[in-house]
C-alpha positions as CSV (number, residue, x, y, z in Angstrom):
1,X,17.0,101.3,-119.3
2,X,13.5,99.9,-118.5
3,X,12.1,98.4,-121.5
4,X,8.5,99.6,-122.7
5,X,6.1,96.0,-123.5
6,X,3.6,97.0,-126.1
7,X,0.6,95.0,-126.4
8,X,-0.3,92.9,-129.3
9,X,-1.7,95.3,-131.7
10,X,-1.0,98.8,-130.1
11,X,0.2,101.9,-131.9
12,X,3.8,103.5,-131.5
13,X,2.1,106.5,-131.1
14,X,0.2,105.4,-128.1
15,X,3.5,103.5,-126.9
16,X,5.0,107.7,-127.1
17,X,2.4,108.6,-125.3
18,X,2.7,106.3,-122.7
19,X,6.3,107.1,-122.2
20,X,5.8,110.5,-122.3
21,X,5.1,110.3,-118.6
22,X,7.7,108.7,-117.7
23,X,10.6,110.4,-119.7
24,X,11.7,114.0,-119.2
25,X,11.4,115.4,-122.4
26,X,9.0,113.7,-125.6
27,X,10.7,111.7,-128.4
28,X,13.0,114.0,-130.8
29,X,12.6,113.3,-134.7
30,X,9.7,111.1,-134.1
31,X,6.2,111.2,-136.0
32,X,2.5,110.1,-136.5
33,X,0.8,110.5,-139.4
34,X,-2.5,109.4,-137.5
35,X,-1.8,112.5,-135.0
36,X,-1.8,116.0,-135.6
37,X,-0.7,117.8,-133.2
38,X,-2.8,120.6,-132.4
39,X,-0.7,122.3,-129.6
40,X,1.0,124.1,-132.4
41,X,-2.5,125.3,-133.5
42,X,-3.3,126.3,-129.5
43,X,-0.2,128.0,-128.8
44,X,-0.8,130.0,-132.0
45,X,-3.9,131.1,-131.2
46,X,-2.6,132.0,-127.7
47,X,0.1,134.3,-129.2
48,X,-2.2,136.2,-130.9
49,X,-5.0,136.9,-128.4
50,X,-2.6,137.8,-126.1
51,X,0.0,139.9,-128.0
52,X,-3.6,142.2,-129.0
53,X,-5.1,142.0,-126.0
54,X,-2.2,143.2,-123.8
55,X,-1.4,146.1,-127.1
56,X,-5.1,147.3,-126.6
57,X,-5.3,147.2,-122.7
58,X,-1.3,147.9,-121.5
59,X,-1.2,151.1,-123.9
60,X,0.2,149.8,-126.5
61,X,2.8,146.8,-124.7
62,X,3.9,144.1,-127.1
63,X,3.4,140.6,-124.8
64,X,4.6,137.7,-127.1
65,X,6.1,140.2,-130.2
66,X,8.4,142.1,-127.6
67,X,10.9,142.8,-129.9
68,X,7.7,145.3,-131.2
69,X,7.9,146.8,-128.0
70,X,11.2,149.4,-129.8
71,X,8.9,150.7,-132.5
72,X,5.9,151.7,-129.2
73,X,9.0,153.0,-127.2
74,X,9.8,155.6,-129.9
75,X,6.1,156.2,-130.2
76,X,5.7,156.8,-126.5
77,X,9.1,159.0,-126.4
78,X,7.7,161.4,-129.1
79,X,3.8,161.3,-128.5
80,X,4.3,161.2,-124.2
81,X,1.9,158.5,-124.2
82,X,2.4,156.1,-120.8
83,X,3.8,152.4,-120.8
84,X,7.3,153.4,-121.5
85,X,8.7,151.6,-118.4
86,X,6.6,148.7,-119.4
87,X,8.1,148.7,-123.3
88,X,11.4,149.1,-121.7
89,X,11.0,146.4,-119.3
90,X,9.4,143.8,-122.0
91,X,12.6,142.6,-123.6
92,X,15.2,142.0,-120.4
93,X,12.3,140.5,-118.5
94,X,11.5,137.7,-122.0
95,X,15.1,137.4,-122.0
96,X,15.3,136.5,-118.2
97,X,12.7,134.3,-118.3
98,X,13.9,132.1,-121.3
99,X,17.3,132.0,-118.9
100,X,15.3,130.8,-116.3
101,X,13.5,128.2,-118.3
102,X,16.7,126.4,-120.0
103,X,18.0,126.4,-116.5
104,X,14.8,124.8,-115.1
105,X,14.7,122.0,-117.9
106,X,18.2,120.9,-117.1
107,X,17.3,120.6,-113.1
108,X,14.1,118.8,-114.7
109,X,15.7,116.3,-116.9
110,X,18.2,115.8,-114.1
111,X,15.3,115.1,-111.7
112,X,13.7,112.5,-114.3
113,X,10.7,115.1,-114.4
114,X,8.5,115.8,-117.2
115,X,9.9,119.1,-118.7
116,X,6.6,119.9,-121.2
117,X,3.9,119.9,-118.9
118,X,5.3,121.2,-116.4
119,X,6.4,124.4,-118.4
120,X,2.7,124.7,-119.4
121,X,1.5,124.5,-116.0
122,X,3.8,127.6,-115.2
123,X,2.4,129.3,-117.9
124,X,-1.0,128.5,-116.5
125,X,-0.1,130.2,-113.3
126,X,1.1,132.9,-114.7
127,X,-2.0,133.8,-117.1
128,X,-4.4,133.5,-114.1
129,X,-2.1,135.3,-112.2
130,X,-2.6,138.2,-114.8
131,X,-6.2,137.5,-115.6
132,X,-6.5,138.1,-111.6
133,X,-4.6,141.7,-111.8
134,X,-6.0,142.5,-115.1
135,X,-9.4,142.1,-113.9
136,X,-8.7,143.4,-110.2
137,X,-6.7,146.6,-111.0
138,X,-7.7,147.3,-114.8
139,X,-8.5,149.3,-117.2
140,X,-5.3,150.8,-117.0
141,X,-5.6,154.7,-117.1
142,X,-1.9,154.9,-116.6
143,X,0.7,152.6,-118.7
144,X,3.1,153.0,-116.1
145,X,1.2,152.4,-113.1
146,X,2.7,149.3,-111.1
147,X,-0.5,147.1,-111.5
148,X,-0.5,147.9,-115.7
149,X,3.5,147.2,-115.2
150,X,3.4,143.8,-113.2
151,X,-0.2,142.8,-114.9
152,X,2.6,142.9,-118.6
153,X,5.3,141.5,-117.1
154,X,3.7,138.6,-116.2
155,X,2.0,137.6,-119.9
156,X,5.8,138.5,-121.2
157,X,6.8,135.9,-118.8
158,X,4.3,133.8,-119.5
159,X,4.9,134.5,-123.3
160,X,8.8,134.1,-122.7
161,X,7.7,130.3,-121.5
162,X,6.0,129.6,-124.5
163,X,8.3,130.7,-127.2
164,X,11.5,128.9,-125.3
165,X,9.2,125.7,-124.9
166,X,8.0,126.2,-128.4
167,X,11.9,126.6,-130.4
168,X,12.9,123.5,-128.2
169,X,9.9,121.3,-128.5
170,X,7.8,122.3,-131.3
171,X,10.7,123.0,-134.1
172,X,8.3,121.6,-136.8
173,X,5.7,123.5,-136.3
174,X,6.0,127.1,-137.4
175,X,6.5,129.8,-135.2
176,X,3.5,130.5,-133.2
177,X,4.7,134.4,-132.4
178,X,6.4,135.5,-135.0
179,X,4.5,135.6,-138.6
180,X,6.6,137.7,-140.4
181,X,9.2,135.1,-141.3
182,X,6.3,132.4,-142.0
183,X,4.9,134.8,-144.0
184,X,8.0,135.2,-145.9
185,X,9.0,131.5,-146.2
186,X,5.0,131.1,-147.6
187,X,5.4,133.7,-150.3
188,X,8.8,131.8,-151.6
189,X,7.2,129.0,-151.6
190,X,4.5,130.3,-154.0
191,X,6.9,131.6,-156.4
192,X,8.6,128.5,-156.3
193,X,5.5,126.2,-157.2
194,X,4.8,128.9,-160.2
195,X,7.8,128.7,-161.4
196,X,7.6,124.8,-161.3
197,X,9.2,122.0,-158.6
198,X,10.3,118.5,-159.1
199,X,7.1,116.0,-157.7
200,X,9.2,115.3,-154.3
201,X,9.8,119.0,-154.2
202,X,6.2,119.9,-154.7
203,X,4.5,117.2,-151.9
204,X,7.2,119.1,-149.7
205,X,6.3,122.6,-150.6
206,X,2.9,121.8,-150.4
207,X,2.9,120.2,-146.6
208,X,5.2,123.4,-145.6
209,X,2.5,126.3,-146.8
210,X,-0.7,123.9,-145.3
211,X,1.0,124.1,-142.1
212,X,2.0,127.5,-142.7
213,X,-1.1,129.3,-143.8
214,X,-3.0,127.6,-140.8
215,X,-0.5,129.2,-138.3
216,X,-1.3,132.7,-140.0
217,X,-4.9,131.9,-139.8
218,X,-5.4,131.0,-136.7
219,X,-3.1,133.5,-135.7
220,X,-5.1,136.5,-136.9
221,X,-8.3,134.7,-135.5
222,X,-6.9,135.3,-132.2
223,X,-5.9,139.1,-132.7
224,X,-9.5,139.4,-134.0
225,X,-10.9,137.7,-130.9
226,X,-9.4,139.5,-128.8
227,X,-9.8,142.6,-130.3
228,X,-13.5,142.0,-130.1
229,X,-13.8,140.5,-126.3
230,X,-11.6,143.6,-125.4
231,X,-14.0,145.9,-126.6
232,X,-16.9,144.1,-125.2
233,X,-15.8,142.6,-121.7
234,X,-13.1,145.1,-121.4
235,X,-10.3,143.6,-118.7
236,X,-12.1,139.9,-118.6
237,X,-10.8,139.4,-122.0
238,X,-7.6,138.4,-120.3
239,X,-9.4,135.1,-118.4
240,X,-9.3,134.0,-122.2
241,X,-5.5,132.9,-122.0
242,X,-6.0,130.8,-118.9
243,X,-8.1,128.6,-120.6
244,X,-5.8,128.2,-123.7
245,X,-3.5,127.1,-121.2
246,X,-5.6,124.6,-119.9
247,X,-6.5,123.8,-123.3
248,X,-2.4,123.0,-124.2
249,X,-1.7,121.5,-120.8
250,X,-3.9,118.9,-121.9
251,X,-2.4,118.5,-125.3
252,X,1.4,118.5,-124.4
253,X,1.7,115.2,-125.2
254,X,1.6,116.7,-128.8
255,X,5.4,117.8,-128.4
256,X,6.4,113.6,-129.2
257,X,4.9,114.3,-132.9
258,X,6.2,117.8,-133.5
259,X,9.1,117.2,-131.6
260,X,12.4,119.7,-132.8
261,X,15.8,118.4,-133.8
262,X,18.1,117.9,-131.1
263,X,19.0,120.9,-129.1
């Protein structure tokens, strides 16, 4: 086990970071107060711009929320609107892809390569990738077209990346696709500081519905975002997400301070 010499002076943090490069996967249970992590905040605002830009553009496609994608498919089945092959694709294709990226961290680890940053390049490649059709083939007159169809099925790949890499590396952080249970877990919290906590249980409470009202923020930020670029750029809304991507590539060494528990 190579040993890490830290200069006289220097930060764990920055000894974390330096490691980070050299070790397959960041730190687990390890944190700076002097850091916040903002990939959290990134991939947050990601989830949203994408998930209502792909809703507004693929007719109606859940990209990030696929588990949406039933209530659309009943829609579609009743009202005959297109995308159903799309909304029926969403969910085996996520499910594929979080497969395929547990399988490619083990081969990763295994190879004493980073696991982080290279997940986010993939889900670089993948957004411009569907920036490039989106753009190329789009608007979408027909949902079930095979450009609308591959242009979804890569940002629910590309979405699949980022909820695996987010459960695994990001576990403190709240969700960044999902706001319903955040939303939940915030309202509980509330009732519980009316009702009165212990001082411990209150500085607790109080951390958990900071971080947890920020991830609903900036969540609904990007839905409005996109909402508005969709309406005004049309199909260049979707050269958005590659630079979100770039934007986290460059903060992945945020995983070491909201690193999960062990997985």
């Amino acid at each position: 086990m190579t040993a890490i010499i830290r200069a006289p002076g220097s930060s764990s943090c920055g000894t974390r970071r330096a490691s980070l490069y050299r070790h397959p996967d960041p730190p687990r249970g390890t944190s700076c107060m002097a850091d916040k992590p903002i990939l959290p905040t990134i991939l947050t605002i990601n989830a949203g711009y994408v998930d209502t830009a792909g809703f507004m553009a693929l007719h109606g496609l859940f990209t990030a929320h696929v588990t949406g994608n039933f209530v659309t498919i009943g829609a579609s089945l009743v009202t005959g609107t297109s995308g159903l092959v799309a909304k029926l694709l969403a969910l085996p294709v996520f499910c594929l892809v979080v497969i395929l990226v547990r399988l490619l961290r083990y081969r990763l680890i295994a190879g004493g390569r980073p696991v982080v940053s290279t997940l986010l390049q993939v889900k670089l490649a993948l957004f411009v990738v569907a920036a490039f059709l989106a753009c190329r083939y789009g608007p979408f007159v027909n949902g079930d077209s095979w450009p609308a169809i591959l242009t979804g099925m890569t940002l629910v790949a590309a979405m699949a990346i980022q909820n695996a890499l987010h459960r695994v590396y990001l576990g403190s952080a709240p969700p960044s696709t999902l706001m319903t249970g955040t939303t939940t877990q915030m309202m509980l919290d509330i009732a519980d500081r009316m009702h009165g906590l212990a001082p411990e249980q209150k500085a607790a409470v109080d951390a958990r519905l900071g971080r947890m009202g920020l991830a609903v923020l900036v969540f609904a930020a990007g839905c409005a975002a996109a909402a508005l670029l969709y309406a005004f750029a049309g199909m260049w809304c979707f050269t958005v997400p590659p630079v979100l991507a770039i934007a986290a590539y460059f903060r992945h060494e945020d995983a070491a301070v909201a690193a999960a528990p062990a997985t």
